[in-house]
C-alpha positions in Angstrom: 23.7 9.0 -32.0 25.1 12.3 -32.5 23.1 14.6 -34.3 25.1 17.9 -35.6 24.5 21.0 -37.8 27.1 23.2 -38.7 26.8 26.2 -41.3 30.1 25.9 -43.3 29.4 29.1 -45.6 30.7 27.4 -48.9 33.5 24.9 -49.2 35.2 25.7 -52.2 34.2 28.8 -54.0 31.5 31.6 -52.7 30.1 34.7 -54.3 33.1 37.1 -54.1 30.2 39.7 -52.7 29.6 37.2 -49.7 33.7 36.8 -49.1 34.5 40.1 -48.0 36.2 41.0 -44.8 32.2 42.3 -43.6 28.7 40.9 -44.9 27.9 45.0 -44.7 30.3 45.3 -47.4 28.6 43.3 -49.8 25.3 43.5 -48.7 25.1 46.8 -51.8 26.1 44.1 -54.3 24.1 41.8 -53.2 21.0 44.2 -53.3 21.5 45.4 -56.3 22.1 42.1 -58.0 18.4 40.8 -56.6 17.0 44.0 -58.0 18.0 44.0 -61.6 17.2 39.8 -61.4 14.0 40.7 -60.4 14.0 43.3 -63.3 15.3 41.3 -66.1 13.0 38.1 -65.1 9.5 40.2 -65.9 7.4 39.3 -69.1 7.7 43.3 -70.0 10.1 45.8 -69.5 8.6 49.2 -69.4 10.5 52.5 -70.1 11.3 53.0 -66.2 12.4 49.5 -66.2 15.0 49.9 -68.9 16.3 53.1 -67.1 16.6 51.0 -63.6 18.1 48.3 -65.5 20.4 50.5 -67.2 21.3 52.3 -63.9 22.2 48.8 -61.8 24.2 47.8 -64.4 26.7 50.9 -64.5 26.5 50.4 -60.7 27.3 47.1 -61.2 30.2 47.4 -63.1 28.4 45.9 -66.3 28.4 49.9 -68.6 31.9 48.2 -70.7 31.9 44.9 -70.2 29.5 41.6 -69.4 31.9 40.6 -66.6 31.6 42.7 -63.6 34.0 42.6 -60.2 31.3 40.7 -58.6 28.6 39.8 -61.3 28.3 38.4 -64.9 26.2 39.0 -67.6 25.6 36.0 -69.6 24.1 36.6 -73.1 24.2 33.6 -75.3 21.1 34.6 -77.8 19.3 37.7 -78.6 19.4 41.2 -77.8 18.9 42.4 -74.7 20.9 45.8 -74.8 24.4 47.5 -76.8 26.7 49.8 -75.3 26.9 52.7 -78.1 30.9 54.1 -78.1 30.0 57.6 -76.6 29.8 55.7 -73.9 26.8 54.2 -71.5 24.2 51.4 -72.0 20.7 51.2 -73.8 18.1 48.3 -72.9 17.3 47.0 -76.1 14.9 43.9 -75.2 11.0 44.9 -74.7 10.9 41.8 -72.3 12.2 38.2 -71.0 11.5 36.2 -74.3 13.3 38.8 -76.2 17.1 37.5 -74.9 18.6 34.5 -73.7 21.1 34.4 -71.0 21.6 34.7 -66.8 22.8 37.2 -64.6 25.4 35.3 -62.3 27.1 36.7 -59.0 30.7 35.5 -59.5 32.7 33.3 -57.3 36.0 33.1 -56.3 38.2 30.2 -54.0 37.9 30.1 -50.1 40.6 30.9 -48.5 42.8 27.1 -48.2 43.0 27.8 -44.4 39.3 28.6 -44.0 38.7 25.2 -45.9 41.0 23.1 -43.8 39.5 24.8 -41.0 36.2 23.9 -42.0 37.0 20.0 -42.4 38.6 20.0 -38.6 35.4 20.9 -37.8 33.4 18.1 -39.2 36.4 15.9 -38.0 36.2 17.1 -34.6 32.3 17.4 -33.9 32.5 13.6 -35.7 28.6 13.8 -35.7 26.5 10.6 -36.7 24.3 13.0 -38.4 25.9 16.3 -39.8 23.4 18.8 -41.1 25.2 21.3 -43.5 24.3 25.0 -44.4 25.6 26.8 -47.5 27.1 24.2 -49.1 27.2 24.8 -52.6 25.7 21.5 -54.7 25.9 18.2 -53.9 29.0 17.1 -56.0 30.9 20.0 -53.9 29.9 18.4 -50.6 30.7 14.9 -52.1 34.5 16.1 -53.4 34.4 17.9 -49.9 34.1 14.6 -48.2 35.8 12.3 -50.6 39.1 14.5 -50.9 39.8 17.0 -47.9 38.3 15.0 -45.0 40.3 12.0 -45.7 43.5 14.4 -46.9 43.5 15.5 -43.1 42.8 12.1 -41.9 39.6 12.5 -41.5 37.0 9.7 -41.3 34.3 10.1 -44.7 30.6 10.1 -44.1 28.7 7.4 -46.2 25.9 9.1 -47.1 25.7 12.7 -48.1 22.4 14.4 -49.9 21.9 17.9 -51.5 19.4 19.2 -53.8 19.3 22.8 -55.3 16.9 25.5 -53.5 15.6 28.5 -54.4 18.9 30.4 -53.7 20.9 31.7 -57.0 24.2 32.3 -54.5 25.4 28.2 -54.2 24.0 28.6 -50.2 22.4 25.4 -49.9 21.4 22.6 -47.3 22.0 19.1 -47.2 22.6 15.9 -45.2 25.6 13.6 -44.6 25.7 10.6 -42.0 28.2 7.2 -41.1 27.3 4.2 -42.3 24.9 2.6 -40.3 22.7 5.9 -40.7 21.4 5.9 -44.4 19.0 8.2 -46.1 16.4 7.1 -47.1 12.8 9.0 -48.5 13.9 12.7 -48.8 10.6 15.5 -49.1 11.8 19.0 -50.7 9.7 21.9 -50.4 11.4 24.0 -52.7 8.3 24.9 -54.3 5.7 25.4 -51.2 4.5 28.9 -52.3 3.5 31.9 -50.3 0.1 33.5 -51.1 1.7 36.4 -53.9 3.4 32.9 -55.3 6.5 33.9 -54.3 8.7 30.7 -52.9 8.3 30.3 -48.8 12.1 28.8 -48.1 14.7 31.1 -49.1 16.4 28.1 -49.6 14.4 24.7 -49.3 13.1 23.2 -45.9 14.2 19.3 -47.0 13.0 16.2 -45.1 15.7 13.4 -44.5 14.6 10.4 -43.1 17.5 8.2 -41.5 17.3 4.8 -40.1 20.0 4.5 -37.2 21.1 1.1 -36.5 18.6 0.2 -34.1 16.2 0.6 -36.9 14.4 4.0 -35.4 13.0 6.5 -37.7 15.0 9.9 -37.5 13.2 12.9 -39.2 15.6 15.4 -39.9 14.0 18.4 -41.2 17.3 21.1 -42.7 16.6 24.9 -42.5 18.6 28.4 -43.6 15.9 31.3 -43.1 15.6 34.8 -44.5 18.5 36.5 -43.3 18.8 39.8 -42.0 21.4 40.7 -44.0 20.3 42.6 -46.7 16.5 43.6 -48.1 14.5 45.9 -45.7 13.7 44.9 -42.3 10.6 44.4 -42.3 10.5 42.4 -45.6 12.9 40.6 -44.1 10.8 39.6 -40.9 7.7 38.7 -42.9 9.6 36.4 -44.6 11.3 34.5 -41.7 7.9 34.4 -40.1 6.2 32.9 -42.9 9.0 30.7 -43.6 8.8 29.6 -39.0 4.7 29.4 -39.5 5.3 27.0 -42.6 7.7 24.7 -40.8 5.6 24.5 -38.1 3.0 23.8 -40.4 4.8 20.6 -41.6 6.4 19.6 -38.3 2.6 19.4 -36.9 1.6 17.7 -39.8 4.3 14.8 -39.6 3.4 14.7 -35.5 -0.5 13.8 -37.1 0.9 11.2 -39.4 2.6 9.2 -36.6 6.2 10.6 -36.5 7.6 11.0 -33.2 11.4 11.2 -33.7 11.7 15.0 -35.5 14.6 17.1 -35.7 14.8 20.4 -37.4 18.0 22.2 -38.0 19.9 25.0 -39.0 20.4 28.9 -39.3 17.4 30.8 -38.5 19.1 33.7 -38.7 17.3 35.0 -35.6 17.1 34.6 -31.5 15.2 32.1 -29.3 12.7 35.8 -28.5 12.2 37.0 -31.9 8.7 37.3 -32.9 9.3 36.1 -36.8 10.4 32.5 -35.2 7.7 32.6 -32.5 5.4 30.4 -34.5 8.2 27.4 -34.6 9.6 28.4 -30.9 6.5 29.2 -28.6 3.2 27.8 -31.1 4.6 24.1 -31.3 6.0 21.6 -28.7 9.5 21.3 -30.8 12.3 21.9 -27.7 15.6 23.8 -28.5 18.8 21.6 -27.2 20.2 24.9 -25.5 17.7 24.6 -23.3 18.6 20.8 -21.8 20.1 20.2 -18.8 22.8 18.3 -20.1 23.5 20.7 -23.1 26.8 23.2 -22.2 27.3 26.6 -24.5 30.7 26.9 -23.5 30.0 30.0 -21.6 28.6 31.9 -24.7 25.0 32.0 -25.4 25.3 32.5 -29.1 26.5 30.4 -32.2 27.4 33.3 -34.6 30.5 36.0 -34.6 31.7 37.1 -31.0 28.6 34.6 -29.8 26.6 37.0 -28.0 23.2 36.7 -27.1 22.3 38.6 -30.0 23.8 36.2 -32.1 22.4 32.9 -31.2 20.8 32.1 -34.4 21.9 28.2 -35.5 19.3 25.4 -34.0 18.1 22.2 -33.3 14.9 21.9 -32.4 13.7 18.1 -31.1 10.4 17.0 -30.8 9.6 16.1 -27.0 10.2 11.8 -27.8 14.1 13.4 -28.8 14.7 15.9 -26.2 13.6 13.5 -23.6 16.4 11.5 -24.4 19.2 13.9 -25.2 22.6 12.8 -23.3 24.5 15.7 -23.4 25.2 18.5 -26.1 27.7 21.7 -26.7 28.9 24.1 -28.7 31.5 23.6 -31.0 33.6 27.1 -31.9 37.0 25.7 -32.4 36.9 26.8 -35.6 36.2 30.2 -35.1 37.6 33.3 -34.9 37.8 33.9 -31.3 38.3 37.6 -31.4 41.6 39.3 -30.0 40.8 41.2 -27.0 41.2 39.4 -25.2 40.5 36.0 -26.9 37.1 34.6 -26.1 37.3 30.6 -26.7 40.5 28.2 -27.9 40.8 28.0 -32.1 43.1 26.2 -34.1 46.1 27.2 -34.8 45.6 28.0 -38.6 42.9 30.4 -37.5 45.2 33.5 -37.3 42.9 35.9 -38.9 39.2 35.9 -39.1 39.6 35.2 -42.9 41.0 32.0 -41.9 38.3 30.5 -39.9 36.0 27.6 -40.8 33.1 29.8 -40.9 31.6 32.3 -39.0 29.4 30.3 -37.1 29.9 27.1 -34.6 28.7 23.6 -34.8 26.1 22.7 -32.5 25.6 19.1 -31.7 23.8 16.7 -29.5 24.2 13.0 -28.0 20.8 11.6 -28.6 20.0 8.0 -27.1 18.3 6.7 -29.9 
């Protein structure tokens, strides 16, 4: 069986804040838009509310108009705030119940090559078992497979399986296998809470069973963690650590239960020596494949960007029973940007600009002799 994961960073349409040419350039936008969500979610809005509210909004783009360059205001009932003709914006609404609408980041088409890009990926890697990160909804992943794959002669995967997380941006994970690999009970813990309430997964931390055709019991556990890529540091960190203590939590807890086939996989946006994934990495006896014998990085010891150490952040973690019978595993960077000077690792030929690659980070996949 191969066993893949692969973060495709949307298929179709992303957050126009998140397609820039740089994540720092829309890492303001994205900042400001969790801000005033935050804001205009609360029961009450106090008089230095209203003035922050008022303030992200100009900043925003919002002081004329509902529709922003990279957000939307959506107002369907009540009155949450008017725009007087001298000019500026007054927040009207004394709390949630008061209005009835969304704020909405707004999205815009991948580029066509990226997308191609992206399906020569899955086609190439031609995993068993592909776990997939940023993918926005499941009836995206399913047109995904039904109409590009096959449009580039591409082999379809039977299976595939998404639910919605936590994450307003369309960044979600999911599953997809062959036949012969179903899906069967599927665990979310989209609403495992820390102890302020807040949700632990960013997005969700899902738990796919599949059968392979030897009837063994595949966990597959699907992970995207806190990023670093916008809130402040050291939020940031608490979060990913919570987020690494809490799968370990559930890994152990599926090792008690009689489980010995677990997989978990994905971006942990974070390296091997962090100390926010130390309680996943060094607390439990989960193995990372980059660490097999028979597992070859391609001469790069990262998965994200140029593929420096400092960027090895996409996983899969096997439980001992797994790692013990790994085959052989790489690193899959075809589709990525390979840099210019000089150029670092073979991409295809569409990939003339780093706007045209698959995504920004590699596939990762292992033979597993299960």
């Amino acid at each position: 069986m191969k066993l893949a994961v692969y973060n495709v960073e949307n298929l179709f349409d992303r957050a126009k804040a998140m397609n820039l040419d740089s994540w720092e350039e829309g890492r303001p936008v994205l900042e400001k838009f969790a801000e005033l969500n935050a804001l205009l979610g609360q029961i009450g809005y106090s008089a230095a509310d209203k003035t922050r509210m008022a303030e992200l909004m100009r900043e925003l783009g919002l002081e004329k108009s509902d529709t922003g360059p990279f957000v939307l205001l959506r107002r369907n009932r009540g009155g949450l705030l008017r725009r007087p003709q001298a000019g500026g914006l007054v927040i009207e609404a004394d709390g949630r119940a008061d209005w009835v609408g969304s704020l909405e980041l707004r999205d815009e088409p991948v580029n066509e090559h990226a997308m191609r890009n992206t399906a020569r990926v899955m086609m190439d890697v031609d995993a068993d078992v592909l776990g997939v990160v940023e993918a926005e909804s499941r009836p995206v992943l399913a047109a995904f497979n039904g109409e590009i794959l096959p449009a580039l002669g591409g082999l379809l995967f039977r299976h595939v399986m998404l639910i919605d997380g936590n994450d307003e941006r369309g960044i979600d994970v999911g599953l997809m296998s062959r036949e012969g690999f179903p899906i069967g009970a599927l665990r979310s813990h989209v609403d495992d809470r820390l102890p302020n309430d807040q949700p632990v997964f960013s997005r969700d931390c899902p738990e796919f069973e599949v059968t392979t055709p030897n009837g063994t019991r595949l966990l597959v556990l699907v992970n995207h963690l806190k990023s670093k890529g916008y809130g402040g540091t050291a939020a940031s960190n608490a979060k990913r650590k919570a987020q690494a203590e809490r799968i370990a939590q559930i890994y152990k807890g599926l090792v008690d239960n009689g489980a010995s086939h677990i997989a978990i996989i994905g971006d942990f946006n974070d390296t091997p020596t962090s100390a926010p994934l130390a309680p996943l990495l060094n607390d439990t006896d989960l193995k990372d494949v980059f660490t097999h014998p028979a597992f070859d990085d391609g001469g790069y010891p990262g998965t994200y960007g140029l593929c420096n150490a400092a960027n090895k952040i996409d996983y899969i973690l096997l439980s001992p029973d797994l790692f013990g019978q790994v085959r052989a595993g790489g690193v899959f960077r075809t589709g990525m940007w390979p840099g210019s000077r000089p150029k670092r690792w073979d991409a295809y030929a569409e990939v003339g600009r780093p706007a045209d690659a698959g995504s920004d980070h590699a596939a990762i996949w292992a033979d597993i002799d299960i």
